[in-house]
PLY file of the C-alpha trace (Angstrom):
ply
format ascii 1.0
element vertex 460
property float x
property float y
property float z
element edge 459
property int vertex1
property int vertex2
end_header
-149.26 -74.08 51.19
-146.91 -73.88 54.42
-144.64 -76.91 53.72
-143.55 -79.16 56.60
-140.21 -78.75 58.12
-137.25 -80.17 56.26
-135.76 -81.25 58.68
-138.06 -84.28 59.21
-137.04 -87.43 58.33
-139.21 -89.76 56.00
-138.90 -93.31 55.66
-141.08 -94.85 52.47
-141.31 -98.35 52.29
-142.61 -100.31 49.12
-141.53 -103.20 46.77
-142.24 -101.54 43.83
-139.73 -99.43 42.53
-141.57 -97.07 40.53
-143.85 -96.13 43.47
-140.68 -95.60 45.79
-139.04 -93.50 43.36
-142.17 -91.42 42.15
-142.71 -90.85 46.41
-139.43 -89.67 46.93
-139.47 -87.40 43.95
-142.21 -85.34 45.44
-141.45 -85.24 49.09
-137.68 -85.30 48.75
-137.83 -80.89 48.66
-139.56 -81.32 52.15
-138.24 -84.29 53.42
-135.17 -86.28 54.73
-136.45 -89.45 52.55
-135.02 -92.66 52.77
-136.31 -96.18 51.19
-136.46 -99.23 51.40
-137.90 -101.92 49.73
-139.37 -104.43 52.30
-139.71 -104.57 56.03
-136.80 -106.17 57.04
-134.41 -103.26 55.05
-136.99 -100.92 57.26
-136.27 -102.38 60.60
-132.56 -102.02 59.66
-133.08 -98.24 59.21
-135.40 -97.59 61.63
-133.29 -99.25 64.39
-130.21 -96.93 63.31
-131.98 -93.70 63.90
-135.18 -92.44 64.55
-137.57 -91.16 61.88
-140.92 -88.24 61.92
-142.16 -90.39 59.37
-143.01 -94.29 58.22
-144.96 -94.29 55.04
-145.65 -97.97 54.54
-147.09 -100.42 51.34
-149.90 -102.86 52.91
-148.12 -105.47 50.67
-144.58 -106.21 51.56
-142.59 -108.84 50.83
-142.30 -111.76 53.33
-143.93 -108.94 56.27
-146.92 -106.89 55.39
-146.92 -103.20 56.11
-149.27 -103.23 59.76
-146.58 -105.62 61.20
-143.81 -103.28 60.30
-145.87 -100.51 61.68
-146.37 -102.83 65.05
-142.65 -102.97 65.39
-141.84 -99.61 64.63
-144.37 -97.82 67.17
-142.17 -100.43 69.55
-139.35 -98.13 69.39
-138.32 -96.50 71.60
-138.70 -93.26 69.79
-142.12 -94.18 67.52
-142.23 -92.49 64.30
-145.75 -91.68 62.47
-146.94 -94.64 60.98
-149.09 -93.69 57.36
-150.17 -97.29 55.71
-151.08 -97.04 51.62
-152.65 -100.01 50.22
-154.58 -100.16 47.05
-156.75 -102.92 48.35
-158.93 -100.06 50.18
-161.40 -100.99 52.43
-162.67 -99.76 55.68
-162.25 -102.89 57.77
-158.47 -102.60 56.82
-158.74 -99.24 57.77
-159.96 -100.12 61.46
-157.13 -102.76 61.16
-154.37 -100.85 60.25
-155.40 -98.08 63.32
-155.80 -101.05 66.16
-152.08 -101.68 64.99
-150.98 -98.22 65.45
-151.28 -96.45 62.31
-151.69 -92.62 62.97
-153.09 -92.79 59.16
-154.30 -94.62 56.42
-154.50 -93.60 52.71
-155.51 -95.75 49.23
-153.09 -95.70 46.53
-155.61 -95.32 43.87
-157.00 -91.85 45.66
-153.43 -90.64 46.70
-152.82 -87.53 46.00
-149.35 -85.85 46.87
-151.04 -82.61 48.47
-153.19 -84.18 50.41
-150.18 -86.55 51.98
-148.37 -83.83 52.88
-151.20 -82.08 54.32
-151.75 -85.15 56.73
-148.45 -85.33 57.26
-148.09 -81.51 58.69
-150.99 -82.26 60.53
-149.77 -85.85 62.00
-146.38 -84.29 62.57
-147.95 -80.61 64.75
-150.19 -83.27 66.73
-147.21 -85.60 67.89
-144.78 -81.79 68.51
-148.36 -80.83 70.97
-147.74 -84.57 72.95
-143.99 -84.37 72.90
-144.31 -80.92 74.61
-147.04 -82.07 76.95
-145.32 -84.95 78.08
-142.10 -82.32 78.97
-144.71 -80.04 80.47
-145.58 -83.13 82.82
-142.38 -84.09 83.62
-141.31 -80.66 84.67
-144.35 -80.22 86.82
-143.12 -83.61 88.40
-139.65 -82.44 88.80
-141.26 -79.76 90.77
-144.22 -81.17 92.48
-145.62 -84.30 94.30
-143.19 -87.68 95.11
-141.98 -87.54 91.38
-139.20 -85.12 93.10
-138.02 -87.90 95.90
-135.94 -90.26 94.49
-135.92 -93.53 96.76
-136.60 -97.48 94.60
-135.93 -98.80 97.49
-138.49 -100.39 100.07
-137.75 -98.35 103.17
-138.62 -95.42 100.87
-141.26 -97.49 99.28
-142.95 -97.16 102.49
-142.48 -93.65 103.04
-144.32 -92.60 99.88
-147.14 -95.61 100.58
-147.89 -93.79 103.67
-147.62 -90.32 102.21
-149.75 -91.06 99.59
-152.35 -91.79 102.23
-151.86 -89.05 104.69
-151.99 -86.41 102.31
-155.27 -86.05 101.75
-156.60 -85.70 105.07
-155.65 -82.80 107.87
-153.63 -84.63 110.11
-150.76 -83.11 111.64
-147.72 -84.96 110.93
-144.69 -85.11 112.54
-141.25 -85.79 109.95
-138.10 -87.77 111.79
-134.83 -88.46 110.55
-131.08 -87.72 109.90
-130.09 -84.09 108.72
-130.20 -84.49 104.69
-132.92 -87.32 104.57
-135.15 -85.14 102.34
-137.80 -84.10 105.13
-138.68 -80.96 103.60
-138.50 -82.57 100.10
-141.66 -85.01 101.85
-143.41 -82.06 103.28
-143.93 -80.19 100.11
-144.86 -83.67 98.56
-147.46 -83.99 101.29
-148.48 -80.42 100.89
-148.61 -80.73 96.56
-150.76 -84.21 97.42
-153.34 -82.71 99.59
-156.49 -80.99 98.27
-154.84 -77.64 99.96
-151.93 -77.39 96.83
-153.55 -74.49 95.63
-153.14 -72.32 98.83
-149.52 -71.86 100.17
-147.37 -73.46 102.16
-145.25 -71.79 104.27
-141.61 -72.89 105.57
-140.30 -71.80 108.88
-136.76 -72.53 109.59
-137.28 -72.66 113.74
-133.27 -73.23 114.56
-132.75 -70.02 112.71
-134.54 -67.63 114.83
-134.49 -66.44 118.48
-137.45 -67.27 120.75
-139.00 -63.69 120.27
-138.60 -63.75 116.75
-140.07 -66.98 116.32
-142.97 -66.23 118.33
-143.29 -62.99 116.26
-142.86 -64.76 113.02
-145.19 -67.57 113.49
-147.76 -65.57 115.29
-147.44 -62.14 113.74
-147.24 -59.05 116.00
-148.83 -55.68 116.68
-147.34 -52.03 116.13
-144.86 -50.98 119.20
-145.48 -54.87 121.19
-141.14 -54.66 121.60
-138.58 -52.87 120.71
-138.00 -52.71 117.14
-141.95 -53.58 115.81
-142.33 -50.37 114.34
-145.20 -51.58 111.79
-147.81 -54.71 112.39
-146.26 -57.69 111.25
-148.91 -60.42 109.66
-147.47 -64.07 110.92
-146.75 -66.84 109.18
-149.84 -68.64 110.36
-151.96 -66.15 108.79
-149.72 -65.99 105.92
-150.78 -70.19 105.05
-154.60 -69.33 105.57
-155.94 -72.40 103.56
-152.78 -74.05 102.81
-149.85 -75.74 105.25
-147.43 -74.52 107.45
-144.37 -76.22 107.61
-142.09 -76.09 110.84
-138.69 -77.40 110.26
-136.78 -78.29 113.11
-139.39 -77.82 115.41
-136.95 -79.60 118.35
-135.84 -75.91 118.78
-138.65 -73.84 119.98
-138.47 -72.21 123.55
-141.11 -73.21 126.12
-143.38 -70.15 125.79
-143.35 -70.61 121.73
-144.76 -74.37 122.62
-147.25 -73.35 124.99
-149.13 -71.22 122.44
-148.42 -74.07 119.86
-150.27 -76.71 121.76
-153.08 -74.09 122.13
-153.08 -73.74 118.34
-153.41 -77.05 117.44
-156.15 -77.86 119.97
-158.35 -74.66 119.34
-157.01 -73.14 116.16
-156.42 -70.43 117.67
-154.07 -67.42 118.60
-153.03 -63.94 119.08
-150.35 -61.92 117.42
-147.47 -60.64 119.68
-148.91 -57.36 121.95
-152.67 -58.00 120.95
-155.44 -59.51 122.76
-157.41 -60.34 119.39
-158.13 -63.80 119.11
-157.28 -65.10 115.74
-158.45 -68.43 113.73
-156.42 -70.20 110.83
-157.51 -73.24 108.88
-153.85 -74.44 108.25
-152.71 -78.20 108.02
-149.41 -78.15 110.14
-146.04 -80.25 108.56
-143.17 -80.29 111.88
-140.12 -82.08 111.11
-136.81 -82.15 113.39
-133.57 -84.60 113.27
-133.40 -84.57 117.35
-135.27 -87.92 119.07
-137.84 -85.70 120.85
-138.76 -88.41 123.66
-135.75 -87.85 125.06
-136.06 -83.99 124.86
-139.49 -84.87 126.79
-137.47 -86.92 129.48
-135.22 -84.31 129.78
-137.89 -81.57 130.43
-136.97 -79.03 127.70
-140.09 -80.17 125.00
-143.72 -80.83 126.11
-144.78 -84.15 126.17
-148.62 -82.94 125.45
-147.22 -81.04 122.48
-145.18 -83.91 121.56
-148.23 -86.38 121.43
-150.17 -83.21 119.09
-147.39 -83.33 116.89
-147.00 -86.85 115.94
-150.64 -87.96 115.11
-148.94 -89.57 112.07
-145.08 -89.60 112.59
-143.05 -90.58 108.92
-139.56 -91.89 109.53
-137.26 -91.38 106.65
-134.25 -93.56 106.67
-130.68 -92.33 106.01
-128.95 -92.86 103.18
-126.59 -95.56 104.43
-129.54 -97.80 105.34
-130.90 -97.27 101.57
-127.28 -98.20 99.66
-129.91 -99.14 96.47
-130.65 -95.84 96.31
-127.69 -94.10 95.49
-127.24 -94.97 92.24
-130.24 -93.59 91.23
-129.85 -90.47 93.62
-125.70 -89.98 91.94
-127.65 -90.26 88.06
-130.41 -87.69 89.11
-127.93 -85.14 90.75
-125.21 -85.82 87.80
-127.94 -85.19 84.90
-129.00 -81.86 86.71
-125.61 -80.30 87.08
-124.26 -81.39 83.64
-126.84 -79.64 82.61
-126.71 -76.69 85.26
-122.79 -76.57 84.11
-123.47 -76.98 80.10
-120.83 -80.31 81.03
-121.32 -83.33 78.41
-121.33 -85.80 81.53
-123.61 -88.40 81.35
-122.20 -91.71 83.10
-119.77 -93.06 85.66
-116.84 -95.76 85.78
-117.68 -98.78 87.67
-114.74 -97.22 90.17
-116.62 -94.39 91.25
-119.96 -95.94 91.34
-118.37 -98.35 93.73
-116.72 -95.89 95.84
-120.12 -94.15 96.48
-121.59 -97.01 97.37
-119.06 -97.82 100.26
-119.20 -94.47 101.54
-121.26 -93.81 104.84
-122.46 -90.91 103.85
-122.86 -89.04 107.19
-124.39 -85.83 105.61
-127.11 -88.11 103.60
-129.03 -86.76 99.99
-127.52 -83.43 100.90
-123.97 -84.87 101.32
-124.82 -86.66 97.84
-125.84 -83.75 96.01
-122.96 -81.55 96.94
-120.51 -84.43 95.97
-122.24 -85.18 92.88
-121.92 -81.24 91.65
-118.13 -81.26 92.88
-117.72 -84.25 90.16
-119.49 -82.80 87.64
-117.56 -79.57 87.99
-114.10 -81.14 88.15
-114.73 -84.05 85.64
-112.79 -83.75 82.60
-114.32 -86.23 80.22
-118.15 -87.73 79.64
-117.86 -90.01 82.87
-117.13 -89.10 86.68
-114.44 -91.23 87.77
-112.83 -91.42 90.90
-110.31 -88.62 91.16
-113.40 -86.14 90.25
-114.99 -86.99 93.67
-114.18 -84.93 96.64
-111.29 -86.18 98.97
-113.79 -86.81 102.01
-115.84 -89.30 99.74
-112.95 -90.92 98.05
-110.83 -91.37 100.99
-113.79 -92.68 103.39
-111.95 -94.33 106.57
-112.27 -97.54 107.40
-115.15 -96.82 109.33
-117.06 -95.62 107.12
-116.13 -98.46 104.89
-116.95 -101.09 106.84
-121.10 -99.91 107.69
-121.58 -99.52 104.13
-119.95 -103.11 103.22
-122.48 -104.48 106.31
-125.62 -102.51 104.41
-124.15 -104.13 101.64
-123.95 -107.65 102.65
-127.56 -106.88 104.46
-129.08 -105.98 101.44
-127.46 -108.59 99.22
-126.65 -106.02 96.97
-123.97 -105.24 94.20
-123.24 -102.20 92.50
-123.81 -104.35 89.13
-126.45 -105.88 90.65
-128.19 -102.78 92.19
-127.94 -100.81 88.66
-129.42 -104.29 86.74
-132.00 -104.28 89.26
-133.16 -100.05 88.94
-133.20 -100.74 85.06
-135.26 -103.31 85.24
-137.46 -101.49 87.53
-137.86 -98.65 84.76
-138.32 -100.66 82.24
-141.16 -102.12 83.98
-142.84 -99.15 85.59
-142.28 -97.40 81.42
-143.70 -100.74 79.76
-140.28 -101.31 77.71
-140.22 -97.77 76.63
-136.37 -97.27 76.96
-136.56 -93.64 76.35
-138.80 -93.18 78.97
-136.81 -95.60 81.03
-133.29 -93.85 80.94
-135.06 -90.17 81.46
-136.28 -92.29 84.56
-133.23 -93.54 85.80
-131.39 -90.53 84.65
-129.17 -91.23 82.24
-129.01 -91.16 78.56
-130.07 -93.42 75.69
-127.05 -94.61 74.40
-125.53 -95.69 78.41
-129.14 -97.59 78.87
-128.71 -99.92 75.65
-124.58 -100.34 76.63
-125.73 -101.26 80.37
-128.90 -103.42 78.59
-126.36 -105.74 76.12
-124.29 -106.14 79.32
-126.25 -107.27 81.97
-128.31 -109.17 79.32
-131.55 -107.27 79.10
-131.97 -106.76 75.59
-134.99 -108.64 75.28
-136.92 -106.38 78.48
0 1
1 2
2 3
3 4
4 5
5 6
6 7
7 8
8 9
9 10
10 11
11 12
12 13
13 14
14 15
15 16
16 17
17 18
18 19
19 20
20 21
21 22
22 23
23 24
24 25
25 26
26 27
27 28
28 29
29 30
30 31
31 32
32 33
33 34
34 35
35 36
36 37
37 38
38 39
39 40
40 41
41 42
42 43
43 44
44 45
45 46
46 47
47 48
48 49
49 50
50 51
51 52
52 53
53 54
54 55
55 56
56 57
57 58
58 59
59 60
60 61
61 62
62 63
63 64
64 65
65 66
66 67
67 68
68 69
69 70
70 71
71 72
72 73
73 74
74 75
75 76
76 77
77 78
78 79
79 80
80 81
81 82
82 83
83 84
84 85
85 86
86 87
87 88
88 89
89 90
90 91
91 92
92 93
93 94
94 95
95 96
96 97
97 98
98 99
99 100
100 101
101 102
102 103
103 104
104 105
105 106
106 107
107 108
108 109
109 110
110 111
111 112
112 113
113 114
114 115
115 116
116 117
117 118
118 119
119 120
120 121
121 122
122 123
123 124
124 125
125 126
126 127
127 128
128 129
129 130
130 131
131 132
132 133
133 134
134 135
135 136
136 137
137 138
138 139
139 140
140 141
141 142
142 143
143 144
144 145
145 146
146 147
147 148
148 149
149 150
150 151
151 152
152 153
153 154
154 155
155 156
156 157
157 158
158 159
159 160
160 161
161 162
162 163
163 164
164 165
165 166
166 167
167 168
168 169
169 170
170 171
171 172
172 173
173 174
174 175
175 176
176 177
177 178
178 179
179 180
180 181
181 182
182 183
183 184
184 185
185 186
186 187
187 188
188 189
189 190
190 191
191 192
192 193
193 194
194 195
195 196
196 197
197 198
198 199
199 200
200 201
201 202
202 203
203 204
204 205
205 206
206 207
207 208
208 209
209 210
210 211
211 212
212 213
213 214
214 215
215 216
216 217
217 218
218 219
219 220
220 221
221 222
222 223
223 224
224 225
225 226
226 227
227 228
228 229
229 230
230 231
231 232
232 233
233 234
234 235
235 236
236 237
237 238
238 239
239 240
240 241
241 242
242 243
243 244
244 245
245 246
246 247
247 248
248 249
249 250
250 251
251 252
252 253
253 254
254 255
255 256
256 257
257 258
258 259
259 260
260 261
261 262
262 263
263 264
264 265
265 266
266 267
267 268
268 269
269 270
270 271
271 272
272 273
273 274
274 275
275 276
276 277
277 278
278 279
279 280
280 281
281 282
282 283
283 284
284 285
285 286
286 287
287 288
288 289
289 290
290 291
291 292
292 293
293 294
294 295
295 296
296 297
297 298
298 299
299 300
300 301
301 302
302 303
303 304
304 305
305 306
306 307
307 308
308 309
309 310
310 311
311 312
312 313
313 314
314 315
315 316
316 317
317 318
318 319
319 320
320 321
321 322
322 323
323 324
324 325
325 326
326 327
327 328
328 329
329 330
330 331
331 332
332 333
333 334
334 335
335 336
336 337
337 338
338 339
339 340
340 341
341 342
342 343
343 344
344 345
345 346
346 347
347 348
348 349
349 350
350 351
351 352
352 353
353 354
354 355
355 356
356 357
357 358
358 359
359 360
360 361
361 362
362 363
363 364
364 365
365 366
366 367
367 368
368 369
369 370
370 371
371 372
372 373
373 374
374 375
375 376
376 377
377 378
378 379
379 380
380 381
381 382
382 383
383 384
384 385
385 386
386 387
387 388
388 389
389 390
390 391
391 392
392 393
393 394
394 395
395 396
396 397
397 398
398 399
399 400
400 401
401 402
402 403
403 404
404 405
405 406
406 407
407 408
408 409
409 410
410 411
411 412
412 413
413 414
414 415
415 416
416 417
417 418
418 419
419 420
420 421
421 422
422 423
423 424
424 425
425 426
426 427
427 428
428 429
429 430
430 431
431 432
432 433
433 434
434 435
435 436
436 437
437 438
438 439
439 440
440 441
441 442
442 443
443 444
444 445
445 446
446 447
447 448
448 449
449 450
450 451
451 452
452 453
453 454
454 455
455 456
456 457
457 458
458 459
C-alpha cells in the first residue's frame, strides 16, 4: 500500500489511554502524531500550529468530540476532522457530517488499514481544493476587478458601474489622472464581457505618428507609402470578436478621427491605399488623462466623435482623493516584489505607513508601485521603514503635505484607523477566515493576528 506522506501532522484525541497509545503506535511510521486527552488539551495544540489531521473520540471529557471538530474547522487553517465513536449509529453519522466531519468511523469496526486508507484519500481531496483555490486566485490576480485594488467608495463605484457595463457593447470612454489604473479597468471590462474569449487589443495612440496610427489601427495595403512593402492587417481586424482598446485617445490627428467616427457609426473601414470596405464586430475601450471638452472648445478633437466616445464615461479618481486606499495598494505591491526579489519583507513601521499616507502622490498607483519596489529593494530587515522609501516620497514638501492632511481630515481617516477599518473589511467579505483575510489584504498571518490583538479584533 502507498503510505501517506510523513510529513503530515496527526492530532488523536481520546480519554482513554490505551486507545491513544495503541493509535499512535500504528500511525506514528506515517505520521507526525500528537495526543491529547480531551478537547480543551486539543484546542491548545491545535491553536499552536496547524494539523492534516484531527482524529477525534465522540466521548470527551467535559466537550464531546463534534464540538471540538466545530471549533477546529473554525481555524483558520481547518484540519481533517475523522470522529470514532463506539456508540455507532447512522443518525450520529449525519450529525457528526452537518458539524464538519470529513469522516466518520466506529471503534468496534476500526481497522488500522482502512483509517489510513481514508486518510490518504481525505488528505489527496483537500491537496485537489488547496490547489484549486490557488488556481482561482491566480486567475484573479490576472483577470476581472480581483486585479484593481480600491476598498474605498469612489472606487466602490467604479467597479459597481463596471460590473454593469461590461456585459453589453457600449463604447466607453475611461477619464482620469496618468497612473489611475485605466488600462487596469479596461482589461477588467474586457475579462467581464461575454467577448473574454476573443482578444483585446491595446493601442498606445501618443506613441505613434498620425500615419502610423492610421496604418496601425486600420491596416494598410502593399506599396500605399513609402516603406509598406507587405500588407499590413490592422489592429481593428486584429480584435475581430473581442475589444479594442485605445489609450490616450486625446492624441489622434484630425484625419485618424474622421475615419473613427465613421467606424463607430457604420462599423466600417478601409485599410490604408485600398478602397475595400471592411466590417469588424469589436467593442471599443478609449481612455485619455486630457479633459477632452476643452480639446473640443479648442477645435483640435471632434465634438461628434467626442459624444461617440463617451456613451458611458468611468471616472477613476486619483490616488490622493482615495488616501484609504493606499494601505492596501503599499501591502499588494510590497507582497509582489518581496516575492519578485526572494526579500523576507512582509510589513511596515507605523513611520512609513504614515509617510505614504501624507504624500500627494502626483504620479498615482504607478507612482505607488515604483516606490513600493524601491523599498522592497533597499529594505534591510522584514519591515519597510522610512529611510527605505525613495527621497521624493519621504521628503514630500509642504505642499504635498498639506492636500493629503485635507483628504485626511475629509475622510476622517487615520492610518490606525484606515488599516482597523480594511481588516475588518476582509474579515467580513472572508467570513472570519483570517487566512483568507491577510492573503486579501496582503500581508501575512502572523502581522494579521499582531494588528488583530491590537486594535482589539480578536473576537471578528
Amino acid at each position: 500500500m502507498k503510505h501517506t506522506s510523513p510529513t503530515a501532522n496527526l492530532l488523536i484525541v481520546d480519554d482513554e489511554k490505551p486507545t491513544r497509545d495503541g493509535l499512535r503506535a500504528a500511525l506514528e511510521d506515517r505520521f507526525e502524531v500528537y495526543v491529547a486527552e480531551n478537547a480543551s488539551e486539543a484546542i491548545t495544540l491545535l491553536e499552536s500550529e496547524p494539523f492534516d489531521v484531527l482524529l477525534t473520540d465522540f466521548k470527551l471529557p467535559q466537550e464531546d468530540g463534534m464540538k471540538l471538530i466545530a471549533r477546529a474547522k473554525s481555524l483558520p487553517k481547518p484540519p481533517i476532522c475523522i470522529l470514532m465513536t463506539a456508540y455507532g449509529s447512522e443518525e450520529l453519522a449525519v450529525q457528526a457530517m452537518k458539524q464538519g466531519a470529513d469522516d466518520y468511523i466506529a471503534k468496534g469496526r476500526l481497522q488500522i488499514d482502512e483509517l489510513e486508507i481514508r486518510i490518504a484519500r481525505a488528505l489527496k481531496q483537500q491537496n485537489l481544493e488547496v490547489e484549486n483555490v490557488a488556481l482561482r486566485q491566480q486567475l484573479n490576480h490576472r483577470f476581472g476587478l480581483e486585479n484593481v485594488v480600491g476598498e474605498s467608495p469612489a472606487m466602490q463605484e467604479v467597479f459597481d458601474t463596471v460590473r454593469q457595463v461590461a456585459p453589453t457593447r457600449a463604447t466607453i470612454l475611461l477619464l482620469g489622472e496618468s497612473g489611475t489604473g485605466k488600462e487596469l479597468i479596461a482589461k477588467a471590462i474586457h475579462q467581464l464581457s461575454p467577448r473574454n474569449r476573443k482578444p483585446m487589443v491595446t493601442v498606445h495612440c501618443a506613441a505613434l505618428t498620425p500615419t502610423l496610427l492610421e496604418s496601425e489601427l486600420f491596416g494598410h495595403e502593399r506599396g500605399a507609402f513609402t516603406g509598406a512593402h507587405e500588407k499590413r492587417i490592422g489592429r481593428f481586424e486584429q480584435a475581430q470578436g473581442g475589444t479594442l482598446f485605445l489609450d490616450e485617445i486625446g492624441e489622434i490627428d484630425a484625419s485618424t478621427q474622421i475615419k473613427l467616427l465613421r467606424f463607430l457609426g457604420e462599423r466600417s473601414f478601409e485599410r490604408v491605399g485600398s478602397n475595400k470596405t471592411l466590417t469588424a464586430d469589436i467593442r471599443l475601450v478609449a481612455a485619455t488623462n486630457k479633459q477632452l471638452e476643452k480639446l473640443v472648445e479648442a477645435g483640435t478633437f471632434r465634438e461628434d466623435l467626442f459624444f461617440r466616445l463617451r456613451v458611458v464615461e468611468i471616472l477613476l479618481p486619483p490616488l490622493r482623493d482615495r488616501p484609504s486606499d493606499i494601505p492596501l495598494l503599499a501591502q499588494r505591491f510590497m507582497r509582489e516584489f518581496a516575492e519578485e526579489n526572494a526579500k523576507p519583507v512582509s510589513d511596515f513601521t507605523a513611520e512609513a505607513m504614515e509617510t505614504l499616507l501624507h504624500h500627494s502622490w502626483p504620479g498615482n498607483v504607478r507612482e505607488l508601485r515604483t516606490a513600493m519596489e524601491h523599498a522592497v529593494v533597499l529594505c534591510r530587515g522584514d519591515r519597510i521603514s522610512v529611510r527605505d522609501l525613495p527621497a521624493s516620497v519621504r521628503e514630500g514638501g509642504t505642499e504635498g503635505a498639506a492636500t493629503r492632511q485635507t483628504a485626511l481630515t475629509r475622510n476622517d481617516l487615520t492610518v490606525k484607523e484606515a488599516e482597523k477599518q480594511l481588516i475588518i473589511r476582509a474579515l467580513k467579505e472572508t467570513n472570519g477566515n483570517r487566512t483568507m483575510a491577510a492573503q486579501k489584504i496582503g500581508m501575512s498571518r502572523r502581522t494579521l493576528h499582531r494588528k488583530l490583538h491590537a486594535y482589539q479584533l480578536e473576537n471578528l
